[in-house]
PALOLO-981031 format. One record per residue (C-alpha): residue in three letters; x, y, z; residue number from 1. Coordinates in pm, whole numbers. Example, Ala and Ser with C-alpha at 12.3 -4.5 7.8 and 13.67 -1.06 7.14 Angstrom:
PALOLO-981031
{r 'Ala'; {1230; -450; 780}; 1}
{r 'Ser'; {1367; -106; 714}; 2}
END
This chain:
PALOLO-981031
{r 'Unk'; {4204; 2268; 3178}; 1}
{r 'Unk'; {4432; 2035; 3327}; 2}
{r 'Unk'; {4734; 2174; 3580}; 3}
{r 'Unk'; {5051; 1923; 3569}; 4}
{r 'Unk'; {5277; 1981; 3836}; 5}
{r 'Unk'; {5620; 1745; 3852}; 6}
{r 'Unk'; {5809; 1614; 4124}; 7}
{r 'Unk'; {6134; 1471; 4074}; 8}
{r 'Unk'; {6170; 1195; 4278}; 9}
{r 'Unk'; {6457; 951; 4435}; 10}
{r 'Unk'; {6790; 856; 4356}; 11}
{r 'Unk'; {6735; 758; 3963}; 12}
{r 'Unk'; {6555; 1145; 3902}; 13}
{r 'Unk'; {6173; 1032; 3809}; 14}
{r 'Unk'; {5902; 1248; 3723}; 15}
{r 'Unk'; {5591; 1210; 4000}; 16}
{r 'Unk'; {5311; 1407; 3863}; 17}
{r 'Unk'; {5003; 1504; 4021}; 18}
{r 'Unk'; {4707; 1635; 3801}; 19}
{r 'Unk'; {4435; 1808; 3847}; 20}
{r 'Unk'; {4136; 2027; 3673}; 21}
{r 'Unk'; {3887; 2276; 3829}; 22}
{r 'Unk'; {3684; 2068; 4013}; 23}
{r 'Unk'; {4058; 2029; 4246}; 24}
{r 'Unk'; {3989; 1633; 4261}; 25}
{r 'Unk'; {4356; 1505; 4109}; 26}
{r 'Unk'; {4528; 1190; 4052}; 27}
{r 'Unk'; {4878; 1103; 4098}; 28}
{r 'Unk'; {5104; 914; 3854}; 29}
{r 'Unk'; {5420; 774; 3924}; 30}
{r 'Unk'; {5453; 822; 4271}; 31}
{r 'Unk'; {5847; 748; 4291}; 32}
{r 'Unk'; {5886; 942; 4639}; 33}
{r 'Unk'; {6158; 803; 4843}; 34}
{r 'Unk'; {6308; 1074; 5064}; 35}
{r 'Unk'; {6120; 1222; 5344}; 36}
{r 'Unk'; {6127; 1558; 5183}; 37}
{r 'Unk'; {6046; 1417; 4852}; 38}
{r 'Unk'; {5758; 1263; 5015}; 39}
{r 'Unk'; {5624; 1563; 5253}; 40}
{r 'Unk'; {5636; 1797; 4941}; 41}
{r 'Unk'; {5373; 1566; 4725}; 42}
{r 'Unk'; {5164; 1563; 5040}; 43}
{r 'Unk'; {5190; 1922; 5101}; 44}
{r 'Unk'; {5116; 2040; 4805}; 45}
{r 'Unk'; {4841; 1846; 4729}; 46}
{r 'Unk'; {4676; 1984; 5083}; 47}
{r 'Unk'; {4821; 2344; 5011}; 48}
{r 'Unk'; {4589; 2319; 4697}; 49}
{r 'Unk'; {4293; 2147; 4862}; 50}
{r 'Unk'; {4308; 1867; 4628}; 51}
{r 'Unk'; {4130; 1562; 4635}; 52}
{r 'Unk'; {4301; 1251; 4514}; 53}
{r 'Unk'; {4077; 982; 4328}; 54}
{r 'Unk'; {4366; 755; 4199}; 55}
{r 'Unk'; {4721; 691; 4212}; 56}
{r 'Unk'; {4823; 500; 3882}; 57}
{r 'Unk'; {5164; 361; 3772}; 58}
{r 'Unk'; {5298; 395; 3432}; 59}
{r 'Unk'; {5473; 70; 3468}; 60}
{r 'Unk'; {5607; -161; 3821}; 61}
{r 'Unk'; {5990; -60; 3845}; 62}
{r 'Unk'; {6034; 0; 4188}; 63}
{r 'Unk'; {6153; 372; 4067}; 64}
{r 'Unk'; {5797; 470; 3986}; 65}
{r 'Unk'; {5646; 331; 4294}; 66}
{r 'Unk'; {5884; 353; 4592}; 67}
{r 'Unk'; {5614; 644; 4750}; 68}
{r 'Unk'; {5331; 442; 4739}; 69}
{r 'Unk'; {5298; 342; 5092}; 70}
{r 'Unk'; {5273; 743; 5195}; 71}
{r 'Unk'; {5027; 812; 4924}; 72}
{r 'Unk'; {4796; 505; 5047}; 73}
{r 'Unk'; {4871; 640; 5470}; 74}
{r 'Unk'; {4758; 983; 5379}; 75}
{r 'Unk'; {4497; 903; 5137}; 76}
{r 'Unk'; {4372; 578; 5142}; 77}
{r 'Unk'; {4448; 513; 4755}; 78}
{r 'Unk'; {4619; 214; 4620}; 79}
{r 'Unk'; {4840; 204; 4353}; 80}
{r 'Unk'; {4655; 67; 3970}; 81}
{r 'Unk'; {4876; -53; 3739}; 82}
{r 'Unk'; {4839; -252; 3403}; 83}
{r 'Unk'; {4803; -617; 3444}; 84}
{r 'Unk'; {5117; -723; 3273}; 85}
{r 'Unk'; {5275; -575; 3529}; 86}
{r 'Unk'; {5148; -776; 3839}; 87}
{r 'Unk'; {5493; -978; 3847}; 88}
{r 'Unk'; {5699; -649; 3919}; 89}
{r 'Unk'; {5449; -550; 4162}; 90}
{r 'Unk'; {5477; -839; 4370}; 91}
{r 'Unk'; {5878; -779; 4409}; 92}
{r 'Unk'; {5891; -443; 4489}; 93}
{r 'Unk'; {6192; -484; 4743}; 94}
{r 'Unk'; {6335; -742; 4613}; 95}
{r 'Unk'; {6393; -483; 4325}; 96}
{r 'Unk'; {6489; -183; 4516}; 97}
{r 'Unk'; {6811; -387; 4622}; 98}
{r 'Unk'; {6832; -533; 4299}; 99}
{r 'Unk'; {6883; -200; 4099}; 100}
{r 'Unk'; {6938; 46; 4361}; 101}
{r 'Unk'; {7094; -107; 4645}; 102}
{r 'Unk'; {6798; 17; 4895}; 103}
{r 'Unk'; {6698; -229; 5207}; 104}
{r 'Unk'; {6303; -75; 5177}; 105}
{r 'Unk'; {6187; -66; 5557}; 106}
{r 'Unk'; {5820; -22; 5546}; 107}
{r 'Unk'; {5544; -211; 5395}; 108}
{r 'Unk'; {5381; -109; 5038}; 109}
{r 'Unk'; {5019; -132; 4955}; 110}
{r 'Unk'; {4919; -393; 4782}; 111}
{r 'Unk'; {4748; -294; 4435}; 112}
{r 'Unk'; {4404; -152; 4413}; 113}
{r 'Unk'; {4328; -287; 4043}; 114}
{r 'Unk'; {4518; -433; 3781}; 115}
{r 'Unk'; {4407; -227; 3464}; 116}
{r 'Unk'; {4406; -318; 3119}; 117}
{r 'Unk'; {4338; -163; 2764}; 118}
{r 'Unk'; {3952; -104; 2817}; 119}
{r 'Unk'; {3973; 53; 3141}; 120}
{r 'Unk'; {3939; 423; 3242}; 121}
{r 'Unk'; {4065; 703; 3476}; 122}
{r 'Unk'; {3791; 940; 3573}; 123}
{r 'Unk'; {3851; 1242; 3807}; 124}
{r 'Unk'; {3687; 1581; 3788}; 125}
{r 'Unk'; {3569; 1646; 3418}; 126}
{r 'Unk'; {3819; 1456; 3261}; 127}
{r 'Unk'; {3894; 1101; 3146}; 128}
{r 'Unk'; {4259; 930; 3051}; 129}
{r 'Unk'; {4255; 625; 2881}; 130}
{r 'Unk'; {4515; 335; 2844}; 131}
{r 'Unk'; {4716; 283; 2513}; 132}
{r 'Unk'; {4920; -63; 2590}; 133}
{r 'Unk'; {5324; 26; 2493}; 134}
{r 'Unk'; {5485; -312; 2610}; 135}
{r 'Unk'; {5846; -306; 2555}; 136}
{r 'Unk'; {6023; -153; 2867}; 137}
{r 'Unk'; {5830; -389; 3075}; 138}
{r 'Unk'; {5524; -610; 2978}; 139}
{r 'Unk'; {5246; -374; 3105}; 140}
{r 'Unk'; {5406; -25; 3051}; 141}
{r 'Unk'; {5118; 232; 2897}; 142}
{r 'Unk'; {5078; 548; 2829}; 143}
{r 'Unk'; {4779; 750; 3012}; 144}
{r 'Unk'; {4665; 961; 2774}; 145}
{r 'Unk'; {4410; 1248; 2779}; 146}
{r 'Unk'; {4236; 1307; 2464}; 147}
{r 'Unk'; {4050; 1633; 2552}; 148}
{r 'Unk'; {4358; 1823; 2640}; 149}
{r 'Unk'; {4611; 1684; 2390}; 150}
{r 'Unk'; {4889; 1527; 2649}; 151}
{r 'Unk'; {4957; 1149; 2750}; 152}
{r 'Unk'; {5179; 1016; 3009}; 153}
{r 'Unk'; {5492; 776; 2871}; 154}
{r 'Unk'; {5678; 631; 3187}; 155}
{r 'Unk'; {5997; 475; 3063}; 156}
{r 'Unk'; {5822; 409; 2650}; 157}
{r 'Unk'; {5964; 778; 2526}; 158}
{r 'Unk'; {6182; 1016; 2646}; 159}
{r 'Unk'; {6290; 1331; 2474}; 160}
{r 'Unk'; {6494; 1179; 2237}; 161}
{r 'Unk'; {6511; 851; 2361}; 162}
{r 'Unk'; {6339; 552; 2487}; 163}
{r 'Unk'; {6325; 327; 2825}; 164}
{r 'Unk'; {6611; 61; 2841}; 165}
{r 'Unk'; {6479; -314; 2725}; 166}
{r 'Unk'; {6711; -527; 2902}; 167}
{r 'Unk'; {6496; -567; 3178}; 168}
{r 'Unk'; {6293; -867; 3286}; 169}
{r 'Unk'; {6006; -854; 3058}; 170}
{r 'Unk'; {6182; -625; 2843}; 171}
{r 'Unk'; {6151; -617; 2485}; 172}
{r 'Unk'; {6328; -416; 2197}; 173}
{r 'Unk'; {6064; -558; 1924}; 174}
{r 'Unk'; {5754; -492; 2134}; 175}
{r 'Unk'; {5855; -155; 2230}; 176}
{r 'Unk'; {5898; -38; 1838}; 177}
{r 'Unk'; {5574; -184; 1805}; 178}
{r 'Unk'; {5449; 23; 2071}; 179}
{r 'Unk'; {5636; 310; 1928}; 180}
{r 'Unk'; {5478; 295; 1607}; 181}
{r 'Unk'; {5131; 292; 1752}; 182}
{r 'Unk'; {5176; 586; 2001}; 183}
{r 'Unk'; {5319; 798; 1709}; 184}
{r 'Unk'; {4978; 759; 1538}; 185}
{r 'Unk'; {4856; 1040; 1827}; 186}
{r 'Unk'; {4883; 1413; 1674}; 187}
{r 'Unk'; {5142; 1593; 1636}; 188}
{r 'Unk'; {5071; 1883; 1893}; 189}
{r 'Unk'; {5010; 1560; 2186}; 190}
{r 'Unk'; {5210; 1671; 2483}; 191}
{r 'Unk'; {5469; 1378; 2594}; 192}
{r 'Unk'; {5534; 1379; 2993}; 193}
{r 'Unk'; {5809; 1122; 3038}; 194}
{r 'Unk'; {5913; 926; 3347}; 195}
{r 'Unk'; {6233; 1095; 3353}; 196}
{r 'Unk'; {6329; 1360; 3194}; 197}
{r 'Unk'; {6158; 1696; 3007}; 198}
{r 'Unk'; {5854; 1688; 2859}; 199}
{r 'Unk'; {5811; 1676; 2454}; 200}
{r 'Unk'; {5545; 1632; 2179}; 201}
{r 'Unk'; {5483; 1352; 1953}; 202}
{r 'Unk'; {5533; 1575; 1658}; 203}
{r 'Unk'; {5954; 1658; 1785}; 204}
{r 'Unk'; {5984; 1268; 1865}; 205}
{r 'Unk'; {5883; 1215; 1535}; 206}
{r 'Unk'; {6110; 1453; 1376}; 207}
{r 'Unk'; {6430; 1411; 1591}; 208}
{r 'Unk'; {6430; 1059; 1775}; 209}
{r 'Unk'; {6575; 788; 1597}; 210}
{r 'Unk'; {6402; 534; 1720}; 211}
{r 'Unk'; {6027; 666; 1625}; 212}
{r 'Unk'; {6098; 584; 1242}; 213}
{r 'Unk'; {6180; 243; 1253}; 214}
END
């Protein structure tokens, strides 16, 4: 059984979540920690609950989802993985942080542990998450999605009623209806946990959100 704990996170409100099962080793998606509390209550809880982290992954490489990766990597020696589409935004981390939210970041990140793609896996404890490739909000967005318990991982794809902006670089309205289409393919009862927001199912995004019958 999986335990899902979110952390909203800096000045745009995204979901960090850390994840973990029985045998207390975890991984941490999203880590979007910017202020120093945001930060210490990540770290904290993750001690508090004798966790041990075996990967920090990124949904996508806006500078939202991955302005705490420098503390994850100090306290635990992980680097960030995130798909390889998304190597570009990875490489202009502060350049973006100005760019969308006027931040001057002072510290140095980590540079990326592995560049992921469609085939790889996420192992921890007794569970496994694999990749589904949802291009659209940015060219190597996915969703990490956990077969065994029913619940996936959207970033910025699909919100609760909703979907990620495409008028980023790399952005996409066609490819991320594409995507769309292919993620609503999961069952019904999958449990959606977005990048921002609350969390949903695939069978209420099919029912309510206009853009999943397109």
């Amino acid at each position: 059984m999986l335990k899902i704990e979110r952390f909203t996170c800096n000045m745009l409100q995204e979901n960090c979540y850390v994840v973990n099962d029985e045998s207390n080793e975890c991984i941490i998606i999203d880590c979007g920690a910017f202020l120093e509390e945001e930060r210490k209550d990540i770290v904290d809880y993750i001690h508090e609950n004798k966790l041990t982290p075996k990967h920090l992954i990124a949904t996508h490489g806006h500078i939202d989802h991955n302005f705490g990766n420098n503390i994850i990597y100090q306290e635990f020696g992980l680097r960030p993985e995130v798909h390889k589409n998304d190597k570009y935004l990875m490489e202009e981390l502060p350049e973006q942080a100005q760019a969308i939210t006027g931040v001057v970041i002072e510290y140095d990140m980590p540079t990326v542990g592995k560049y992921l793609d469609s085939t790889d896996k996420i192992l921890f404890g007794n569970h496994v998450f694999t990749i589904i490739e949802t291009p659209g909000h940015s060219r190597g967005s996915v969703f990490f999605y956990c077969k065994e318990e029913n619940v996936a991982f959207s970033g910025d794809t699909l919100f609760r009623g909703s979907i990620g902006r495409t008028d980023f670089a790399g952005g996409s309205m066609f490819q991320i209806i594409q995507s769309l289409r292919i993620i609503g393919q999961l069952p019904d009862e999958t449990k959606i946990y977005p990048g921002h927001g609350n969390p949903t199912t695939i069978g209420l995004e099919l029912a309510t959100n206009p853009y999943m019958d397109r």
